[in-house]
MIDOSE-1310 file (N, C-alpha, C; in nm, 2 decimals, decimal comma, always signed):
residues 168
xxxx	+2,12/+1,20/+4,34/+2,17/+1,08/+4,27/+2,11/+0,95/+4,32; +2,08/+0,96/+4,48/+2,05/+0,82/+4,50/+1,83/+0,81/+4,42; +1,83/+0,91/+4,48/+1,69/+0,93/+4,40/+1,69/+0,85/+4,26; +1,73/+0,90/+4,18/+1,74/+0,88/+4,03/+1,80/+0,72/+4,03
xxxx	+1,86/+0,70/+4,08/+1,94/+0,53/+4,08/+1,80/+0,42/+4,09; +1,76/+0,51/+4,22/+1,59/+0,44/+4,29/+1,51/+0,45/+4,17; +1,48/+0,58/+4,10/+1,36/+0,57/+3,99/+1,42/+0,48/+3,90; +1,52/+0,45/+3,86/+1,58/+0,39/+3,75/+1,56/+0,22/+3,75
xxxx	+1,60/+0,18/+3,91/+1,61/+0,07/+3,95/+1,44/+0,00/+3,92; +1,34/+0,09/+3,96/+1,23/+0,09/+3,97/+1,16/+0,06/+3,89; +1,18/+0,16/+3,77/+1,14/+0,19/+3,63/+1,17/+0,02/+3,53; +1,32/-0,03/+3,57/+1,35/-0,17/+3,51/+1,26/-0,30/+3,60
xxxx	+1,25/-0,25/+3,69/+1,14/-0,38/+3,75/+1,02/-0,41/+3,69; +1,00/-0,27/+3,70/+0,87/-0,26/+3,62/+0,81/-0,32/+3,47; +0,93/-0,24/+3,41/+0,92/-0,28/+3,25/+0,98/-0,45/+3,24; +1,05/-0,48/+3,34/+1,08/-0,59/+3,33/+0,95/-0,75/+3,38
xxxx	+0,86/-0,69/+3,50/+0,76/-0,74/+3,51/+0,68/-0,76/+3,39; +0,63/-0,61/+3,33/+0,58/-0,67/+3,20/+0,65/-0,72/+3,09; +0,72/-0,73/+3,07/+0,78/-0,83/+2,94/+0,75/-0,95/+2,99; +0,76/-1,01/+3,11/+0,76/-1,17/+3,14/+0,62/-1,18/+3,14
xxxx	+0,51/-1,09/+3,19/+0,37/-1,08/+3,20/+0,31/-1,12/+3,05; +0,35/-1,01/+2,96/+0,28/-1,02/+2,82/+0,36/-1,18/+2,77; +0,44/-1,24/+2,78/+0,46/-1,34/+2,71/+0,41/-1,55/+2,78; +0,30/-1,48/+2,89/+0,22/-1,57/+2,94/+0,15/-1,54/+2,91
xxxx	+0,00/-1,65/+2,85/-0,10/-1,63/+2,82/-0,17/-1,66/+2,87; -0,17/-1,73/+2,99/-0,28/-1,78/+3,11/-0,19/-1,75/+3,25; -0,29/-1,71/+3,33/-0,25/-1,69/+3,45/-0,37/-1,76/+3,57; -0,32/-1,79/+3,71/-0,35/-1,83/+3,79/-0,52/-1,83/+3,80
xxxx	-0,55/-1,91/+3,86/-0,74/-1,90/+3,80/-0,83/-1,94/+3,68; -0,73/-1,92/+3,56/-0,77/-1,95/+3,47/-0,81/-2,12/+3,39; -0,92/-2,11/+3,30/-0,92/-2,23/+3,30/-0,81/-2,34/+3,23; -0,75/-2,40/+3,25/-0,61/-2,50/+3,15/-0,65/-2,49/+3,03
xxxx	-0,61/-2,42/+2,92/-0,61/-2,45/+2,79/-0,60/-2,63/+2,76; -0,74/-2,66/+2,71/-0,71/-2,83/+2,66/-0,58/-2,85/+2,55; -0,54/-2,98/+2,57/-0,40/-2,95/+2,43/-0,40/-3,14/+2,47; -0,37/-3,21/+2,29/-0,34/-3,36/+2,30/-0,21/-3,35/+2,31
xxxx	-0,18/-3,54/+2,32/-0,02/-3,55/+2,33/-0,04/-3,68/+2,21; +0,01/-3,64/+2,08/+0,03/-3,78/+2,06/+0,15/-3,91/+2,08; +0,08/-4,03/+2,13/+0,21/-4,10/+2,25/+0,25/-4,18/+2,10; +0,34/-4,23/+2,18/+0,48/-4,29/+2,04/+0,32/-4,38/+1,99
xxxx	+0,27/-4,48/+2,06/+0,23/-4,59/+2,04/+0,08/-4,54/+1,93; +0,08/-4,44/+1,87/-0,01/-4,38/+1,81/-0,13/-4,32/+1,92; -0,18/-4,34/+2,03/-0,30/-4,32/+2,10/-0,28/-4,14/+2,15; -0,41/-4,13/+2,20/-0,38/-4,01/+2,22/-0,40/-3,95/+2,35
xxxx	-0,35/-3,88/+2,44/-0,38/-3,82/+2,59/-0,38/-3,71/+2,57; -0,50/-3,65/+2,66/-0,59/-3,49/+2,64/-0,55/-3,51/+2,78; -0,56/-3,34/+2,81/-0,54/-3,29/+2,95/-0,65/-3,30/+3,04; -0,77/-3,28/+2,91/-0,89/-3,26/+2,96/-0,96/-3,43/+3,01
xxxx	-0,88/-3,54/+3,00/-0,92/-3,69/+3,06/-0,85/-3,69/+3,15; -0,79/-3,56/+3,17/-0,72/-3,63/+3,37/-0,75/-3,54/+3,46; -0,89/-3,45/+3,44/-1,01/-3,35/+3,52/-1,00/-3,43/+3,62; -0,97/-3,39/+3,74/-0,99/-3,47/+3,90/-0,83/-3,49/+3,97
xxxx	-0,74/-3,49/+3,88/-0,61/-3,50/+3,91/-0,56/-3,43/+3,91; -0,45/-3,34/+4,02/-0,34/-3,26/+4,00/-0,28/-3,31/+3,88; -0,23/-3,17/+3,83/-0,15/-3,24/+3,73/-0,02/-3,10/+3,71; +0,11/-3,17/+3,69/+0,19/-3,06/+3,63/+0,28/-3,06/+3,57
xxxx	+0,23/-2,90/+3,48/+0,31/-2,94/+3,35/+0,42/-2,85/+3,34; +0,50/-2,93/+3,30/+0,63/-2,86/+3,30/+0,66/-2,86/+3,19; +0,73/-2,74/+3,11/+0,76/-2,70/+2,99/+0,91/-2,67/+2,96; +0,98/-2,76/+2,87/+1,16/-2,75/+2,88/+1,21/-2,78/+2,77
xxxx	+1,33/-2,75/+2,75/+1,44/-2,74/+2,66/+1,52/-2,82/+2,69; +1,62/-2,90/+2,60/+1,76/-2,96/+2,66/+1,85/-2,92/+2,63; +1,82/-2,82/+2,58/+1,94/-2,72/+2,57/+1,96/-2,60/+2,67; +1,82/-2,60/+2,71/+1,80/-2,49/+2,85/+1,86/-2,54/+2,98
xxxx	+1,97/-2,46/+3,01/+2,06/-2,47/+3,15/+1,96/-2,46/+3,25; +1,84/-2,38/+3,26/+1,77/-2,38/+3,38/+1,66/-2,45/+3,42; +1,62/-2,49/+3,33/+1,57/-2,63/+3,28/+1,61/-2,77/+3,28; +1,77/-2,80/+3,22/+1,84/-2,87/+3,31/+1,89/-2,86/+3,45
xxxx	+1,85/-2,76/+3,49/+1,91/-2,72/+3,63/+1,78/-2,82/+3,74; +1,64/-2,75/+3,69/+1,54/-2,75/+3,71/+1,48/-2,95/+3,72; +1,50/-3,02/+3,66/+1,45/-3,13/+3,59/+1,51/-3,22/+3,69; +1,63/-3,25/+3,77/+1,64/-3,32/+3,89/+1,56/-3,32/+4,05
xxxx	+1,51/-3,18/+4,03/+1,44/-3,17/+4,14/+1,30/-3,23/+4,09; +1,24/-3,23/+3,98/+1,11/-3,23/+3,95/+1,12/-3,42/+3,98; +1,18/-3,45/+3,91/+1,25/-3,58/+3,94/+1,25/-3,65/+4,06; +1,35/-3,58/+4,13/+1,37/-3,62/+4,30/+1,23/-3,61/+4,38
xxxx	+1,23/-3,46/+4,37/+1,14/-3,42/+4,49/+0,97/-3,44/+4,45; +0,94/-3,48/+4,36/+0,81/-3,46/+4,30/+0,76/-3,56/+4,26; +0,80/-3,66/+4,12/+0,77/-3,74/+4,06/+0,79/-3,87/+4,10; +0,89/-3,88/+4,21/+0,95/-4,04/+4,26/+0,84/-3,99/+4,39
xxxx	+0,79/-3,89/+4,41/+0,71/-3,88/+4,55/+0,63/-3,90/+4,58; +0,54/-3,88/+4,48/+0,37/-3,85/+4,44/+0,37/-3,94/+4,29; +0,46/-4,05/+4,23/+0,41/-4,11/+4,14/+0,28/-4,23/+4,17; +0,30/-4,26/+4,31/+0,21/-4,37/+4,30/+0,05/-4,33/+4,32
xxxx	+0,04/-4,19/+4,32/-0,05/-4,14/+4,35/-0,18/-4,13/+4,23; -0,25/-4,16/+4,30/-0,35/-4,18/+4,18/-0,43/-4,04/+4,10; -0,44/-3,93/+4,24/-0,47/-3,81/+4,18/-0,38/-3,74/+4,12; -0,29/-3,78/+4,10/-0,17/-3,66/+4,05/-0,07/-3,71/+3,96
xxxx	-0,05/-3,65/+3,83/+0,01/-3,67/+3,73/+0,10/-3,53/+3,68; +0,20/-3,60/+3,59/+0,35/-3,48/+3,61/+0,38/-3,52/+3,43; +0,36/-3,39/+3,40/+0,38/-3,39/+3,24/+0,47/-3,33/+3,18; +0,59/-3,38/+3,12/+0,68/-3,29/+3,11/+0,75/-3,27/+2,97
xxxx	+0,69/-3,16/+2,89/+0,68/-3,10/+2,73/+0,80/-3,09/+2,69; +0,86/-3,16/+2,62/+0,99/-3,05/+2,54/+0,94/-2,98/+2,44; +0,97/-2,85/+2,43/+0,93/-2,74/+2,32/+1,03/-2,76/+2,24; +0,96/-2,79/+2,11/+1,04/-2,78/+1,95/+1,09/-2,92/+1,93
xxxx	+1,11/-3,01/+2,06/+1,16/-3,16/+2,07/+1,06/-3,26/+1,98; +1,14/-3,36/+1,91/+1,04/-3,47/+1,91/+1,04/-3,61/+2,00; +1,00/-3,66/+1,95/+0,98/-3,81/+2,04/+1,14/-3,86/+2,04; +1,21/-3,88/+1,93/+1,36/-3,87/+1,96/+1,47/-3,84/+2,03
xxxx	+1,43/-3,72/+2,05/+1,48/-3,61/+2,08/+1,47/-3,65/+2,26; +1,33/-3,63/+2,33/+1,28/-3,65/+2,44/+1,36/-3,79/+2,52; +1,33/-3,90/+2,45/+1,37/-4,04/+2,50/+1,52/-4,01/+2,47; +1,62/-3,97/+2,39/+1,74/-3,94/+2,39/+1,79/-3,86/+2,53
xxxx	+1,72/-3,74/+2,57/+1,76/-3,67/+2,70/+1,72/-3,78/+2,78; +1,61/-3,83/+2,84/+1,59/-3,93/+2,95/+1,68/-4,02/+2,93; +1,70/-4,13/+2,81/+1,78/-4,20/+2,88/+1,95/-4,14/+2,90; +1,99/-4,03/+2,86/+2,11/-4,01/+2,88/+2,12/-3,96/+2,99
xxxx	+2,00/-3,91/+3,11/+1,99/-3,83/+3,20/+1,92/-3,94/+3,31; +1,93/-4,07/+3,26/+1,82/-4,15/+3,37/+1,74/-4,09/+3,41; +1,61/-4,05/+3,36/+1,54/-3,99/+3,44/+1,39/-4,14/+3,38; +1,36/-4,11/+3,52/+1,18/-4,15/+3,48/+1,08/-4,08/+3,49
xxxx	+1,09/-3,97/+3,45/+1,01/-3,89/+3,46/+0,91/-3,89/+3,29; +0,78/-3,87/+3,30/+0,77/-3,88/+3,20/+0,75/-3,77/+3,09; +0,85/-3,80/+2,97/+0,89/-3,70/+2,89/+0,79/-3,73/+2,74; +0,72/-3,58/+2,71/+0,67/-3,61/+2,59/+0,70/-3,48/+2,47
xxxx	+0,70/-3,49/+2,34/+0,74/-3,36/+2,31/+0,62/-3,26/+2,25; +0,69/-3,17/+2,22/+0,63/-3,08/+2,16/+0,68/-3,01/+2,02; +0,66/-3,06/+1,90/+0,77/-3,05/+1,78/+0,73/-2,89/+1,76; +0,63/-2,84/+1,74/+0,55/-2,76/+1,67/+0,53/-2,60/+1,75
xxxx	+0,56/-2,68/+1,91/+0,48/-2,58/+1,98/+0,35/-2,52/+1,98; +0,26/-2,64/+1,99/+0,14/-2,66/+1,96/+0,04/-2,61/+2,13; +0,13/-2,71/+2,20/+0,12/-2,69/+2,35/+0,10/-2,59/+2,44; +0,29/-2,59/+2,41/+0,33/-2,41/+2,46/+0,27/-2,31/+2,42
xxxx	+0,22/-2,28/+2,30/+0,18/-2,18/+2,24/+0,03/-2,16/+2,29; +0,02/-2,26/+2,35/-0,12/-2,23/+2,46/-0,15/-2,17/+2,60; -0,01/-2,17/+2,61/+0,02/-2,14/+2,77/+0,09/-1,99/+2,81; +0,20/-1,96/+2,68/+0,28/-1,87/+2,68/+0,32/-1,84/+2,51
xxxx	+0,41/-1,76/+2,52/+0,47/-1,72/+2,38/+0,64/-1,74/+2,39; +0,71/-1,72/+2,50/+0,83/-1,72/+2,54/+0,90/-1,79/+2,70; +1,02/-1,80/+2,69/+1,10/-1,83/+2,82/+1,03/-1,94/+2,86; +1,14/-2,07/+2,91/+1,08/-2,19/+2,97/+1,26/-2,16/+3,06
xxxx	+1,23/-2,24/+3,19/+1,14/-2,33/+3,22/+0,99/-2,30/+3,24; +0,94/-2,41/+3,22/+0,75/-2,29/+3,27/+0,69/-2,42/+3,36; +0,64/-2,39/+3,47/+0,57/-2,49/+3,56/+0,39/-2,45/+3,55; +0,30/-2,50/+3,53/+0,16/-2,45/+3,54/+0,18/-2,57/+3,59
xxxx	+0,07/-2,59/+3,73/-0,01/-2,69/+3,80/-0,17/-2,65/+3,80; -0,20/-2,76/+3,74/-0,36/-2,77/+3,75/-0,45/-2,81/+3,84; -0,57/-2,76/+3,90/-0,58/-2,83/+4,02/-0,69/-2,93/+3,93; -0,79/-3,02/+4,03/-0,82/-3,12/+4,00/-0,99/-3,05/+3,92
xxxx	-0,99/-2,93/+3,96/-1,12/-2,86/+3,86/-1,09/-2,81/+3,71; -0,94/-2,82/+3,70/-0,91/-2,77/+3,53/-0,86/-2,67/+3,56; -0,83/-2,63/+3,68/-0,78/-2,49/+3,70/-0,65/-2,44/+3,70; -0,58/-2,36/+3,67/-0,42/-2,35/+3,68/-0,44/-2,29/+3,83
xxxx	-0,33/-2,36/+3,93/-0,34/-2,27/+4,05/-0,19/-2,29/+4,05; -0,09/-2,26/+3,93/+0,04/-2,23/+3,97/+0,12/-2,18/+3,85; +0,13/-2,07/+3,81/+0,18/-2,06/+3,69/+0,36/-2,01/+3,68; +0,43/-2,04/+3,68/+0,59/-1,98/+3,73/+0,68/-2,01/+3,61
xxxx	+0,75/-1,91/+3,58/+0,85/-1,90/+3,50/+1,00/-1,92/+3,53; +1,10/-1,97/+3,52/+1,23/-1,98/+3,53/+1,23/-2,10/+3,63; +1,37/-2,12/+3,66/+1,41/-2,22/+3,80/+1,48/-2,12/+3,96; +1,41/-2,13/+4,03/+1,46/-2,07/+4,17/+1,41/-2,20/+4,26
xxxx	+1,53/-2,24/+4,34/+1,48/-2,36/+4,42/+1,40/-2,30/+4,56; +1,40/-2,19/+4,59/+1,27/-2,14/+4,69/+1,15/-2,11/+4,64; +1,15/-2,13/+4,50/+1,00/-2,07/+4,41/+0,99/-2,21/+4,43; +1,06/-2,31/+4,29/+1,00/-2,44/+4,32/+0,92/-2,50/+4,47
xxxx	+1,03/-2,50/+4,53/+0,95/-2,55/+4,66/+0,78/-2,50/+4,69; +0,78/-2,41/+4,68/+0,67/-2,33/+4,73/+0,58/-2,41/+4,60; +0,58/-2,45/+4,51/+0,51/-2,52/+4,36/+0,51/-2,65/+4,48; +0,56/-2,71/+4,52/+0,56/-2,84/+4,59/+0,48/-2,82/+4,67
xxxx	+0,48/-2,72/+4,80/+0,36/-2,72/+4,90/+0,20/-2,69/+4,84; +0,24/-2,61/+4,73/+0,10/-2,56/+4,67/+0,04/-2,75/+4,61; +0,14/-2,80/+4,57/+0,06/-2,92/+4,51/+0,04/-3,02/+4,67; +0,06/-3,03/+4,76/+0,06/-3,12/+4,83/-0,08/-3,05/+4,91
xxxx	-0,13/-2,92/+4,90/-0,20/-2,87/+4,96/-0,34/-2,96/+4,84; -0,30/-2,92/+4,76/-0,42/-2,93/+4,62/-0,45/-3,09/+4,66; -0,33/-3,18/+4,71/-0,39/-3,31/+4,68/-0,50/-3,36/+4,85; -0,49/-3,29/+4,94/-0,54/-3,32/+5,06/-0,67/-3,34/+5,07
């Protein structure tokens, strides 16, 4: 019996590994899919104009608990940290959100963090197919060197040393 519990237990990791696998479309190494943002003020920012800079993109919902769970730390520990930093920039998508939508969660949440949307899933759909929260960090070559799905505050952290390593 305990046998069988073990292959069972085993068998769900597994298949559960791949479900979260096939619904990312880039993985670590890979080059960043380029993607615009267009800003309220009409102009436009490409990922591909801030080559040389850490950058990370966070992908979220305001309707997503773990993602709201998620978004004070990015906040606290990250963005008030490393904002004056000239190599390193923090992007943070709402999927299906618009510009309304975005500036409505920030200011009800005080956050300064900067929030841009994503109506269409134009973005996401670059990165993955499913489940946010989603963190990719870019290093300063175009490269994703962090690709993580959900919120765990020991995973996060470890997204924090990896970028503090990237900016040295």
């Amino acid at each position: 019996m305990k046998r069988l519990t073990t292959l069972l237990l085993l068998a769900f990791l597994a298949i559960n590994s791949y479900a979260q696998d096939e619904y990312t479309l880039v993985k670590e190494g890979d080059t960043a899919p380029d993607f615009s943002i267009t800003m309220e003020d009409g102009s436009v920012k490409k990922l591909s104009d801030l080559k040389g800079k850490v950058v990370w993109i966070n992908f979220f919902a305001t309707w997503c608990p773990p993602c709201r769970k998620e978004l004070p730390h990015l906040e606290k520990e990250v963005y008030l940290k490393l904002k004056q930093n000239e190599n390193f920039e923090v992007l943070v998508i709402g999927r299906e959100h618009d510009w309304a939508t975005v500036n409505k969660f920030k200011a009800d949440n005080n956050y300064s963090l900067p929030f841009y949307p994503d109506p269409e899933r134009d973005i996401f759909s670059k990165y993955a197919k499913q489940n946010i929260p989603r963190n990719f960090v870019i290093d300063k070559n175009g490269k994703i060197a962090v690709a993580s799905i959900g919120f765990k505050e020991d995973e996060f952290n470890k997204i924090i040393e990896k970028v503090s390593e990237l900016l040295k």
